[in-house]
DRENZA-671346 format. One record per residue: x, y, z of N, C-alpha, C, O in turn. Coordinates in steps of 0.1 Angstrom, whole numbers, plus 2048, in hexadecimal, padded with zeros to 3 digits. Layout:
  n.px  n.py  n.pz  ca.px  ca.py  ca.pz  c.px  c.py  c.pz  o.px  o.py  o.pz
     X     Y     Z      X      Y      Z     X     Y     Z     X     Y     Z
...
***
This chain:
  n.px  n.py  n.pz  ca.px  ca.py  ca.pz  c.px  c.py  c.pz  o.px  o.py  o.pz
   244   813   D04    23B    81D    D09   22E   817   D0E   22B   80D   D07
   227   819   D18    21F    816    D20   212   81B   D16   212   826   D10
   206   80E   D19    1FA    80D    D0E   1F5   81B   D12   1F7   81F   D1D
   1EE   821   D09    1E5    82D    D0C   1DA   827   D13   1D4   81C   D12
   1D5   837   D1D    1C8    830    D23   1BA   82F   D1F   1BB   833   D13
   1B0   82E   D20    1A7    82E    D1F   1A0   83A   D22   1A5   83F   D2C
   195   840   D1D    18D    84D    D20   17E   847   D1E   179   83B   D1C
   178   854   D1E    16A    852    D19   15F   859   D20   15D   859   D2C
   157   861   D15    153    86C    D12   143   86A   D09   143   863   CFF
   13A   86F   D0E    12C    874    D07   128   87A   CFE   128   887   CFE
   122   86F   CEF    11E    878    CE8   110   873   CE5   10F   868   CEB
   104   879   CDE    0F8    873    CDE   0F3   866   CE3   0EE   85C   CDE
   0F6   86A   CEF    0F3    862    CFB   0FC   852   CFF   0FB   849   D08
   103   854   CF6    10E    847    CEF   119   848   CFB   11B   854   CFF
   123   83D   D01    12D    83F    D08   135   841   CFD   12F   83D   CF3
   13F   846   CF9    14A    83F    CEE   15B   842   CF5   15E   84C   CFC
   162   838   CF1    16F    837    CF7   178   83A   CEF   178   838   CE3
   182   840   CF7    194    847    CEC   19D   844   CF7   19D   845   D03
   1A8   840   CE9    1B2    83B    CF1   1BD   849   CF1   1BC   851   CE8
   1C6   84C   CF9    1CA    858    CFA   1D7   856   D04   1D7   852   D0F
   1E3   85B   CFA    1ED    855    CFE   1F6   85E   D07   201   85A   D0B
   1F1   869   D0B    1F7    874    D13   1FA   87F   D0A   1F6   883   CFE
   204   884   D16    20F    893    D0D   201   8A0   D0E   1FF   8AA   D06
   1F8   89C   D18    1EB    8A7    D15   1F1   8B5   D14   1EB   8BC   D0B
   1FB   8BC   D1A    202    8C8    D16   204   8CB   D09   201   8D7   D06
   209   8C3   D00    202    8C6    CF2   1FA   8C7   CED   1EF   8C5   CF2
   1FC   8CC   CDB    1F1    8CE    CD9   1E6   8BE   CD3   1EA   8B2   CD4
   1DD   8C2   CCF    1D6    8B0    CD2   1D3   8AD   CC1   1CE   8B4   CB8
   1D7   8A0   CC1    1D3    89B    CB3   1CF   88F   CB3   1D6   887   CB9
   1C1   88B   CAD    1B9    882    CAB   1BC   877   CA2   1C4   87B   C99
   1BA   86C   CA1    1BD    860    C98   1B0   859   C95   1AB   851   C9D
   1AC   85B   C89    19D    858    C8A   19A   849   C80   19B   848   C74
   199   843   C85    198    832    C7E   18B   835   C73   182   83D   C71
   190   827   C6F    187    828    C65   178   81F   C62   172   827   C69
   172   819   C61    163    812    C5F   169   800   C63   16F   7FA   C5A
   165   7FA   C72    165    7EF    C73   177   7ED   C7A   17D   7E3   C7B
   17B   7F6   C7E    187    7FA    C82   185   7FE   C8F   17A   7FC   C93
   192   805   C98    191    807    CA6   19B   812   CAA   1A1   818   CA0
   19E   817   CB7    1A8    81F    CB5   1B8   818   CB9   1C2   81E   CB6
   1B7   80E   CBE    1C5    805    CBE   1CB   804   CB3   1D7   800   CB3
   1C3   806   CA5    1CC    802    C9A   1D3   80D   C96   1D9   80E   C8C
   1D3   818   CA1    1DB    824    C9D   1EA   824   CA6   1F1   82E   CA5
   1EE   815   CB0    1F7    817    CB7   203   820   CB5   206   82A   CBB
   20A   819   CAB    21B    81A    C9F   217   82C   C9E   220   833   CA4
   20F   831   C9A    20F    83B    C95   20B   846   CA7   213   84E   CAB
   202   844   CAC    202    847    CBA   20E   84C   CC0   211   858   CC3
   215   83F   CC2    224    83E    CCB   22D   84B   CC4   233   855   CC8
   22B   846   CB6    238    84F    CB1   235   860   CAC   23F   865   CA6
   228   866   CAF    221    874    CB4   21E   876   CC1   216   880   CC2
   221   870   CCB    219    86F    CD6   226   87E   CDF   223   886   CE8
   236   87B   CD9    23C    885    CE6   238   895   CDB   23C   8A0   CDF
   232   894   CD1    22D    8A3    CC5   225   8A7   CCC   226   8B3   CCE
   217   8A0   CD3    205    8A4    CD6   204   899   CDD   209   88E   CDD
   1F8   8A0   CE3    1F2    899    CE4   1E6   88B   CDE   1DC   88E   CD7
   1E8   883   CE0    1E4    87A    CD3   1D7   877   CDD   1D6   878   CEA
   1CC   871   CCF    1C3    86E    CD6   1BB   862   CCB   1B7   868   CC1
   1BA   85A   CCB    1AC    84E    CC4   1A5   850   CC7   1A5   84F   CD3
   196   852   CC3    18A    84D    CC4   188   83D   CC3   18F   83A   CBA
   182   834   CC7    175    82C    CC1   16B   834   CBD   165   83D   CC4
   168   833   CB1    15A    83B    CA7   14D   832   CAF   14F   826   CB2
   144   837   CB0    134    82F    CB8   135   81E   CAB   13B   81A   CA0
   12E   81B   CB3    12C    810    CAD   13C   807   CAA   13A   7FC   CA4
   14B   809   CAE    153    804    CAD   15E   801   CB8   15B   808   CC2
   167   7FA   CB9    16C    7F6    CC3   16C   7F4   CD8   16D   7E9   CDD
   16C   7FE   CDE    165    7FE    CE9   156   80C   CEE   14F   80F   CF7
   158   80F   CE3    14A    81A    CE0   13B   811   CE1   139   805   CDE
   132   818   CE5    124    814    CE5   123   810   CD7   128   816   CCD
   11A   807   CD6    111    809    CC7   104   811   CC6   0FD   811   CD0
   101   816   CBE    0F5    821    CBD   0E7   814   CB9   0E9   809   CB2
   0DD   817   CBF    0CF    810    CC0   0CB   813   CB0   0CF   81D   CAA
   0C6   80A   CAC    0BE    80C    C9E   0CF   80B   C91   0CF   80D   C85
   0D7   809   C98    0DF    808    C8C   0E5   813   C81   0E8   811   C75
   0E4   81F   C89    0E3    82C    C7F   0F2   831   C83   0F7   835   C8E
   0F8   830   C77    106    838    C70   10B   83D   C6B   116   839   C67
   106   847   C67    105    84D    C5A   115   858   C5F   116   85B   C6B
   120   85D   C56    129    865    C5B   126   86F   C61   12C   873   C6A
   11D   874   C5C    118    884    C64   119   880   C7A   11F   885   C83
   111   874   C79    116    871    C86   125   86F   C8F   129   870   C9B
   12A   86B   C85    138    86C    C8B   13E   877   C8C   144   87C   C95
   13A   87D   C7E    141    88F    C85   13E   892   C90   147   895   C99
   131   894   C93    128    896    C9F   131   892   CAB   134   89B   CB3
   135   884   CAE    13E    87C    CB6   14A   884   CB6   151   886   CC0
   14D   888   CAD    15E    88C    CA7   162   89B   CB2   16B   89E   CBA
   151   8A3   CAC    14F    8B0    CB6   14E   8B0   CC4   151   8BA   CCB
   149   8A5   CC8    147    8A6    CD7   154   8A1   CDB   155   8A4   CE7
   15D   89C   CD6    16A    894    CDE   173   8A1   CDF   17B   8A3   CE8
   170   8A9   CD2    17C    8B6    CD2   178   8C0   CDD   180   8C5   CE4
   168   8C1   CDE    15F    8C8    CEA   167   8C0   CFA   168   8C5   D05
   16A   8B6   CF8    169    8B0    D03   176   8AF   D0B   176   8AC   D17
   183   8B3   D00    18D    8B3    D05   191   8C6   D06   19D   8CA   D06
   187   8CD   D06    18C    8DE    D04   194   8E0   CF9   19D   8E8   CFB
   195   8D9   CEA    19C    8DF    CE4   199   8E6   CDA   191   8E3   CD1
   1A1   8F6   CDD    199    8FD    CD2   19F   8FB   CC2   199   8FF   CB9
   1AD   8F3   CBF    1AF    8EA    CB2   1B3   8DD   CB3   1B4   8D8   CBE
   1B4   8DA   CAB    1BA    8C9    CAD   1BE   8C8   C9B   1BC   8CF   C92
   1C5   8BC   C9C    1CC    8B7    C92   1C6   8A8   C8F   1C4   8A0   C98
   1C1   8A7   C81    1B7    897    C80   1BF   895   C75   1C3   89C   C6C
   1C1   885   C78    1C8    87C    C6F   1BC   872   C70   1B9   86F   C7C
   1B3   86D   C64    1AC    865    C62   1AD   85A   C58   1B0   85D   C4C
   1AB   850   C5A    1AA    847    C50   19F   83F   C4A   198   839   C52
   19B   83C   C3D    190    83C    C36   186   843   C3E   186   84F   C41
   17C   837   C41    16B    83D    C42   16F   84A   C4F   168   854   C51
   17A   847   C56    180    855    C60   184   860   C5D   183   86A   C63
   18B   85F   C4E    190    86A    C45   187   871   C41   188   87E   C42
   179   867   C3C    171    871    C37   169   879   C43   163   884   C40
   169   874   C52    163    878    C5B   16C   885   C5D   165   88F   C5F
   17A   886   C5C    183    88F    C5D   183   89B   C57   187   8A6   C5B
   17B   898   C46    17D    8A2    C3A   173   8AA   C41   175   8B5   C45
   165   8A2   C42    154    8AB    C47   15B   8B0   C53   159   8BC   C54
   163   8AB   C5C    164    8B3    C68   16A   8C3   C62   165   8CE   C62
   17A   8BF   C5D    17C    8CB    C5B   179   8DB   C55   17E   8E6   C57
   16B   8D3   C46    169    8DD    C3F   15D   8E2   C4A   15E   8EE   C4E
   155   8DB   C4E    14B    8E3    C59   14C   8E5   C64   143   8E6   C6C
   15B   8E8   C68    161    8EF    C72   172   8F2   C71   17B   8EF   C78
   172   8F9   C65    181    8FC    C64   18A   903   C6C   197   901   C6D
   181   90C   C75    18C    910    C7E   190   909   C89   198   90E   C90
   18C   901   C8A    18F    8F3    C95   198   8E7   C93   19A   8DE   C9B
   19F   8E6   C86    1A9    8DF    C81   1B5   8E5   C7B   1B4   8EC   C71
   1BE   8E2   C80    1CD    8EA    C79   1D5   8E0   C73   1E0   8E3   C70
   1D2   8D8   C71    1D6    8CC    C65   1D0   8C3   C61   1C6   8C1   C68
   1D0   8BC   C59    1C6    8AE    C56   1CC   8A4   C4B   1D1   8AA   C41
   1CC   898   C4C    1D9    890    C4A   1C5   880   C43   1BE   879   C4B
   1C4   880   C3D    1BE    874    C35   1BF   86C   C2F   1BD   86D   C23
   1C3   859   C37    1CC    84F    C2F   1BC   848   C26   1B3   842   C2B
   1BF   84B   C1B    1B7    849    C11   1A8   847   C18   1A4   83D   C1C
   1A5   84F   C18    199    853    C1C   18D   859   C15   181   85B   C18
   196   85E   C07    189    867    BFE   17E   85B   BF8   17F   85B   BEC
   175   853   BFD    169    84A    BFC   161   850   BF2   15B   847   BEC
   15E   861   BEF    155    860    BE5   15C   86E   BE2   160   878   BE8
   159   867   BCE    164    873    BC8   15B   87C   BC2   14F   877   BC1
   15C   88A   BBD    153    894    BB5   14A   892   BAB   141   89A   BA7
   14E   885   BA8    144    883    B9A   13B   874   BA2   137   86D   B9A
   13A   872   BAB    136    864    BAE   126   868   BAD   120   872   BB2
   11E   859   BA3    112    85D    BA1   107   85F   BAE   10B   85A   BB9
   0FA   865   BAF    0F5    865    BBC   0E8   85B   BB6   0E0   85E   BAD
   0E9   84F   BBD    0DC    847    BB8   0CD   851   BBA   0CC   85A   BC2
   0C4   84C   BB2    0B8    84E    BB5   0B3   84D   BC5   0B4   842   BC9
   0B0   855   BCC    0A9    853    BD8   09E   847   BE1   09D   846   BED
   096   83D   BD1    091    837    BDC   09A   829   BD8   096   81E   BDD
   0A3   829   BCF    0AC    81D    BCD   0B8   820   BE0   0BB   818   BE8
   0BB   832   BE0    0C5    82C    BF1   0BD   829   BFA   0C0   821   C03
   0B0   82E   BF9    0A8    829    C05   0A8   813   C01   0B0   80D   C08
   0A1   80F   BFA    09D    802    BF8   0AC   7FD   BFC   0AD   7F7   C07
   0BA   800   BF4    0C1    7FA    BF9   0CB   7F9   C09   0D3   7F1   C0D
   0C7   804   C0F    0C6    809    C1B   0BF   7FA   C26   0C5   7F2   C2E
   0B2   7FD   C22    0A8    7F1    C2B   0AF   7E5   C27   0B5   7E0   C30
   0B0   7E0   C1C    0B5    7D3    C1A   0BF   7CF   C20   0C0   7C4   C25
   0CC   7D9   C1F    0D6    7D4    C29   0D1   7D6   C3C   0D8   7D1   C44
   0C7   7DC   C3E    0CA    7DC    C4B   0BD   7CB   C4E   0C0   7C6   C58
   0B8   7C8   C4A    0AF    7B9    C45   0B9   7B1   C44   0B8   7A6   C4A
   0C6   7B4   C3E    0D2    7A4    C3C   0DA   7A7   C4C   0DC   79F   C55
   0DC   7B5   C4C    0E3    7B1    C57   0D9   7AE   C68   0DF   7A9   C72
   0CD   7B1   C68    0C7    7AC    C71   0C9   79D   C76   0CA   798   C82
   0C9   796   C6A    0C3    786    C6B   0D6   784   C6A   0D9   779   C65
   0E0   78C   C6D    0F0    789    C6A   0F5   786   C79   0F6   78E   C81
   0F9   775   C7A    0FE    773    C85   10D   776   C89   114   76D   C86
   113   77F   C8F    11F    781    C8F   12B   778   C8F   12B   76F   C98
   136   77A   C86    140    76E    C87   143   769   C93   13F   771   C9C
   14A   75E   C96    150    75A    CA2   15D   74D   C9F   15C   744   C98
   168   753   CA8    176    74F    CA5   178   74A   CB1   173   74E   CBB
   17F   73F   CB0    183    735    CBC   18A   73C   CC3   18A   73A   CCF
   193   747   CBE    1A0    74A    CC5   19F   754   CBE   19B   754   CB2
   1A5   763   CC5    1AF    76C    CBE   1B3   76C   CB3   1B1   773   CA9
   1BF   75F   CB6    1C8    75A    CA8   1BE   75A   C9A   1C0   760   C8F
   1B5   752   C9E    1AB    74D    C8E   1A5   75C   C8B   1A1   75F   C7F
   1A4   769   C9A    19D    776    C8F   1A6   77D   C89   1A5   784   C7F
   1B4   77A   C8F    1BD    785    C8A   1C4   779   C7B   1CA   77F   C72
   1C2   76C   C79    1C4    768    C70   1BA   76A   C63   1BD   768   C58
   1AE   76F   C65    1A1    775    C5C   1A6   781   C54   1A6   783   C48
   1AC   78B   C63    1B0    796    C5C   1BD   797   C55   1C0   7A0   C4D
   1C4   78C   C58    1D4    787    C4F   1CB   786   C3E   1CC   78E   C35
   1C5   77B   C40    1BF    775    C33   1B7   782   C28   1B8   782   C1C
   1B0   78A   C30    1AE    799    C28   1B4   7A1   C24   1B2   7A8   C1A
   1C2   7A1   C2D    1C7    7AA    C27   1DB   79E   C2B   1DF   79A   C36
   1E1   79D   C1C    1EA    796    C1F   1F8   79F   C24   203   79A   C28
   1F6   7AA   C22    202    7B1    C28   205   7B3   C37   20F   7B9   C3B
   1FA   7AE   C3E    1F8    7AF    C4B   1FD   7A4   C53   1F8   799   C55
   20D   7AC   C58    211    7A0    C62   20C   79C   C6F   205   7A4   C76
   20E   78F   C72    206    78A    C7C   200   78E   C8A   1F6   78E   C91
   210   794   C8A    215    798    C96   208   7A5   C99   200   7A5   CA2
   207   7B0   C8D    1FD    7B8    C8F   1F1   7B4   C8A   1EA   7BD   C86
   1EC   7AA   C8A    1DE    7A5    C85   1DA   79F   C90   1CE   79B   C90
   1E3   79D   C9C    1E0    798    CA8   1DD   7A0   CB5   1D8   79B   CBF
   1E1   7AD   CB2    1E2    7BE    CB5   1D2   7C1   CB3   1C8   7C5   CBA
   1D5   7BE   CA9    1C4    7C6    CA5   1BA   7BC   CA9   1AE   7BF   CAC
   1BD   7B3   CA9    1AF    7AE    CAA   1B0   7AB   CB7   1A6   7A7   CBD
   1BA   7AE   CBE    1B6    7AD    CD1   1B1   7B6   CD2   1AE   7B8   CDE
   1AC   7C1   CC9    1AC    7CD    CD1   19B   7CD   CCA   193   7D4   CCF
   199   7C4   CC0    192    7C9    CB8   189   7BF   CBA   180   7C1   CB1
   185   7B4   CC2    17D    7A9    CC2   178   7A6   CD0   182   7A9   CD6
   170   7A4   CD7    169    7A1    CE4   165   793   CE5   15F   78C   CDC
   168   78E   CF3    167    77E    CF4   158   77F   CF4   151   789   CF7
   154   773   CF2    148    76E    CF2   13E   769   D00   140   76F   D0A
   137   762   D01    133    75B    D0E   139   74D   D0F   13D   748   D19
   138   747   D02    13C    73E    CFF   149   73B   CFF   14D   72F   D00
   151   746   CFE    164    749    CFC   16A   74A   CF3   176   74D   CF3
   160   748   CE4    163    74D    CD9   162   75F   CD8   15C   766   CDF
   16B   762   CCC    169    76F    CC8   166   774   CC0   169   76E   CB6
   15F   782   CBD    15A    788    CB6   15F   797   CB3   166   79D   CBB
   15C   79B   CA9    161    7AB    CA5   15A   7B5   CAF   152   7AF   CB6
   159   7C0   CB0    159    7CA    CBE   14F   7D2   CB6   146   7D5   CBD
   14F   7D7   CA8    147    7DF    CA3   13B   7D8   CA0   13B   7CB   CA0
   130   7E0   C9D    125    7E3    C9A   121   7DA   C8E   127   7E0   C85
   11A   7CF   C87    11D    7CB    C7C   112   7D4   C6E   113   7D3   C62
   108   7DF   C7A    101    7ED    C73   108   7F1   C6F   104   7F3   C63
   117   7F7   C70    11F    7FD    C6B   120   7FC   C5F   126   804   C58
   11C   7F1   C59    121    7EC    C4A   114   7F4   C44   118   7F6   C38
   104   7FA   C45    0FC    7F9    C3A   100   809   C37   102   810   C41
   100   810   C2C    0FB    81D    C27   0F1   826   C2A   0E6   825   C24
   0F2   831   C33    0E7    836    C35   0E3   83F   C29   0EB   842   C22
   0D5   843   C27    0D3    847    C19   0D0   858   C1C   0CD   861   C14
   0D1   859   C27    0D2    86D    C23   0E2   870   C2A   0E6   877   C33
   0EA   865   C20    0F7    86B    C23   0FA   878   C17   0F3   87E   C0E
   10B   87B   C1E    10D    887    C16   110   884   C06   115   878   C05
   10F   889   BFC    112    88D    BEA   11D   892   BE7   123   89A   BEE
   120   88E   BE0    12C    894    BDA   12C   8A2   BD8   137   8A8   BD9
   120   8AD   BD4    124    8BB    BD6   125   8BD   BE8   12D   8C6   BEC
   11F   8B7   BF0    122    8BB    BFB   12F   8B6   BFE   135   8BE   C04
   135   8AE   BFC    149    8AA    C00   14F   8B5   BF9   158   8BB   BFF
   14B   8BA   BED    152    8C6    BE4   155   8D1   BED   15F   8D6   BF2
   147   8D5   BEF    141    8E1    BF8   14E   8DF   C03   158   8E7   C04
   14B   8D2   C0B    151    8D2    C18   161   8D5   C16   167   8DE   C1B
   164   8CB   C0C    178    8CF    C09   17D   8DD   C05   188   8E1   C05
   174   8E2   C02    175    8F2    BFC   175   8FB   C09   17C   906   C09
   16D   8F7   C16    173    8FC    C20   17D   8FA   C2A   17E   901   C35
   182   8F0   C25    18D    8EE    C30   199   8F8   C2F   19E   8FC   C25
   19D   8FA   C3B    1A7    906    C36   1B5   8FF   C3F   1C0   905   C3E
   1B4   8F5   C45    1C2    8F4    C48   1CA   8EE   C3B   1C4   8EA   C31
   1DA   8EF   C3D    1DF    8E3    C31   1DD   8D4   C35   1DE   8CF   C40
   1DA   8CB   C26    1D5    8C3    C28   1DB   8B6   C21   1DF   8B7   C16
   1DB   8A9   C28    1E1    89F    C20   1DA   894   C1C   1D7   88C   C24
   1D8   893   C12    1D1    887    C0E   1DC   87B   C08   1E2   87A   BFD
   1DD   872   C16    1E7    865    C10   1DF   85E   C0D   1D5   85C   C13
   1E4   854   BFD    1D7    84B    BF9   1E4   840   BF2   1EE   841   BEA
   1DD   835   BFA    1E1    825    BF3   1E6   824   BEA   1DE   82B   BE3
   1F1   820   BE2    1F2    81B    BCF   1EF   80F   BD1   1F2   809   BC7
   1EA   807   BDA    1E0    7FB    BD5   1D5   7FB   BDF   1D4   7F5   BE9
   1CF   803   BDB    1C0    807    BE5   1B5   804   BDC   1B7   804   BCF
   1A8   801   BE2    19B    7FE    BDB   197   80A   BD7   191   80B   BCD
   198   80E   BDA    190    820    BDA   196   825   BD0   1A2   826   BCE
   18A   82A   BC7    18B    833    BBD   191   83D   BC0   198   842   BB8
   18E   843   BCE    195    852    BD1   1A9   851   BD3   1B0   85B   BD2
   1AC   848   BD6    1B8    845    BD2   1C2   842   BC3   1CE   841   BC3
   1BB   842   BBA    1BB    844    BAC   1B8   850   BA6   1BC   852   B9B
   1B0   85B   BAC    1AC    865    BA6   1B9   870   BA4   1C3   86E   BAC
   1B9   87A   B9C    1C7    882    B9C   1BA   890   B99   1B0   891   B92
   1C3   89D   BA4    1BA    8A4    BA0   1B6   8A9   BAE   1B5   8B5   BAF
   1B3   8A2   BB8    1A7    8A3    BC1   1B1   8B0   BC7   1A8   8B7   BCC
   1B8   8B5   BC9    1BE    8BA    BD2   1B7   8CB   BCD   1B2   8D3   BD5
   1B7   8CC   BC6    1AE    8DC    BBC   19F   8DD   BC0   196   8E4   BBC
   19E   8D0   BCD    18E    8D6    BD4   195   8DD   BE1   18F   8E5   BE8
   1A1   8DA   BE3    1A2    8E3    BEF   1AA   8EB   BF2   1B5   8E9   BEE
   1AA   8F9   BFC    1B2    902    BFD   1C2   900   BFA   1C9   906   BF2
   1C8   8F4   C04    1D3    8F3    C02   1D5   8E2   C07   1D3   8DD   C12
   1D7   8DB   BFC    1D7    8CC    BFF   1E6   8C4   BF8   1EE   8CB   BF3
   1E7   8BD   BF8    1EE    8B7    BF5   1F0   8A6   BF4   1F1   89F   BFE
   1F2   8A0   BE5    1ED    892    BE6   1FA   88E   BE7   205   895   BE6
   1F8   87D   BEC    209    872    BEA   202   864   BEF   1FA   861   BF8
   208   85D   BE5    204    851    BE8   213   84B   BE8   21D   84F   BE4
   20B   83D   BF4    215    835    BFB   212   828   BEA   20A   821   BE5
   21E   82B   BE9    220    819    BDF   21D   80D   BE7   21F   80E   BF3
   21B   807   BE4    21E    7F7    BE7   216   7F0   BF3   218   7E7   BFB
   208   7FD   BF1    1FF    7F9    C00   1F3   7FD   C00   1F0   809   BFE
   1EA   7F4   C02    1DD    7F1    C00   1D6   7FF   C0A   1DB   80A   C0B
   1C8   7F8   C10    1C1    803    C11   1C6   803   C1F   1C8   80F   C23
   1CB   7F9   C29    1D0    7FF    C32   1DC   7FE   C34   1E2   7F5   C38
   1E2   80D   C2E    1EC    811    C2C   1F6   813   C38   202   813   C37
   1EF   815   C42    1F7    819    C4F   1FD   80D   C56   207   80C   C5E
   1F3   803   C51    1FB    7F6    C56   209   7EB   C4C   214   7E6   C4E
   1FF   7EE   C40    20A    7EA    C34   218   7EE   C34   222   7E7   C32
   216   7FD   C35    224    804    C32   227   810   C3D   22B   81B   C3A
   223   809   C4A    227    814    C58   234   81F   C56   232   82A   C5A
   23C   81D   C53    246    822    C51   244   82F   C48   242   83A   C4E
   245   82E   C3D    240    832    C31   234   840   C34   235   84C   C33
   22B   837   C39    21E    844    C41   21F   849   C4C   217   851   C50
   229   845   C52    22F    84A    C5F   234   857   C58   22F   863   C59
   243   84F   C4F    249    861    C4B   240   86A   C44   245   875   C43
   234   869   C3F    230    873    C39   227   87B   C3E   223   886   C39
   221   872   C4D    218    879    C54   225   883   C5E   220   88D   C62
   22C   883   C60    23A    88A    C6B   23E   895   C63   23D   8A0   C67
   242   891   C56    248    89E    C4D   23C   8A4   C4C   23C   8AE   C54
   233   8A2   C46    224    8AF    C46   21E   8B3   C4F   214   8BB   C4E
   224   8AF   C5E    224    8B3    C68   22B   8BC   C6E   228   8C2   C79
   23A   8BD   C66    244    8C2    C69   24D   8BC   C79   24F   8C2   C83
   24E   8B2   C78    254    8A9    C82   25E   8A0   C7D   25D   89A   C73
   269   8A1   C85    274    896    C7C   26F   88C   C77   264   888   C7B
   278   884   C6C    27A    875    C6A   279   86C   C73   280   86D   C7C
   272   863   C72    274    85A    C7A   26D   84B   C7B   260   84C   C7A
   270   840   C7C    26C    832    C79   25E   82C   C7C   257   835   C80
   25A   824   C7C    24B    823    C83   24A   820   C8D   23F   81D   C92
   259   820   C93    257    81E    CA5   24F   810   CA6   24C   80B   CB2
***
């Protein structure tokens, strides 16, 4: 199948780019990456939704061929923001979001604060902050807020001789990741240098916490309105506490949990197959391999 093309579209004054595989006569479903990610890492899954909808990737600001935002500010509320103008931007009055992590959670805020604009929603471990998670004191998020944006100021960005050595970085983080796609991602995911070395494509702001993010009664609040059916797939060897929790599904109208055995946090690459079939069946779309 022939690579998807390129787009791109205005939001707070930001270019940001999606890759978009055709089939626009359908209806349109989003793949929303996750923090320090891109929308190429949604290929496998792309191809094999693409003759259902229209499929669509973002780059989130600050990631892959997207602008970076001035001052370093990314707090999620902004990506929704991003999320609304792309749905504004393609005329659709629903769409279908499949997100993963820090995109899941971009997915959850999108849908509960605009439920009638989503008719499914599919989250590969993505629940980042659970009901009970404590809320620090206010001038401890602020202090540790500045401090990280102080380390990453004076933070010179990595640089890789080759491809090979970035997609061998991302081999070494995560060992379930074959070569072949560690070489995928990071073509898509790294920009040559002046020098001819390369570097990662995202924002390295992306990494600090902004401190008037959302609370755990506001995610409550927000899961409580989501009204399409909903899937929360989560890791059985994931970092995230929200992948361990049992229960979560009683915050929302109609949800439904499953976790993939035998695969880390990124599940879609670990166990393509596996998340393939569960995002198709909850889709109601045949069986079928990860293409």
């Amino acid at each position: 199948m022939l690579a998807p093309q390129s787009r791109y579209y205005e939001s707070h004054g930001l270019r940001l780019h999606y890759a978009e595989w055709g089939n626009e006569s359908a209806s349109p479903l989003i793949l929303v990456h996750g923090g320090r990610d891109h929308c190429r890492s949604w290929d496998a899954i792309a191809r094999s939704l693409q003759p259902h909808f229209h499929v669509i990737a973002p780059d989130l600001r600050g990631h892959g061929d997207s602008d970076w935002t001035k001052g370093g500010s990314y707090a999620l509320t902004e990506y929704v923001y991003d999320l609304a103008q792309l749905v504004r931007s393609i005329a659709a009055p629903q769409v279908t979001l499949v997100g993963h992590s820090m995109g899941g959670m971009v997915s959850l805020i999108f849908s509960g604060s605009f439920p009638e604009q989503v008719t499914k929603l599919v989250v590969l471990d993505g629940v980042t902050m659970l009901p009970d998670t404590p809320k620090p004191p206010t001038h401890e998020r602020i202090g540790r807020w500045v401090s990280q944006l102080d380390r990453l100021h004076d933070r010179t960005p990595r640089r890789y001789a080759t491809l090979e050595d970035a997609a061998a970085q991302m081999v070494f983080h995560n060992k379930r990741l074959s070569r072949e796609l560690a070489l995928h991602l990071a073509t898509h995911g790294a920009r040559r240098n002046d020098d001819g070395t390369y570097s990662w494509k995202f924002d390295p702001y992306q990494r600090a916490s902004a401190p008037h993010r959302l609370w755990p009664d506001d995610h409550v609040t927000l899961w409580s309105r989501i009204a399409c059916p909903t899937l929360l797939l989560n890791a059985g060897e994931s970092f995230l506490a929200g992948a361990r929790a049992a229960g979560l599904e009683r915050y929302f109208q109609q949800a439904r949990i499953a976790t993939i055995a035998g695969a880390g946090h990124w599940l879609q690459h670990d166990k393509p197959a596996e998340v393939l079939g569960e995002i198709r069946q909850f889709l109601g779309l045949a069986a079928q391999g990860a293409g």
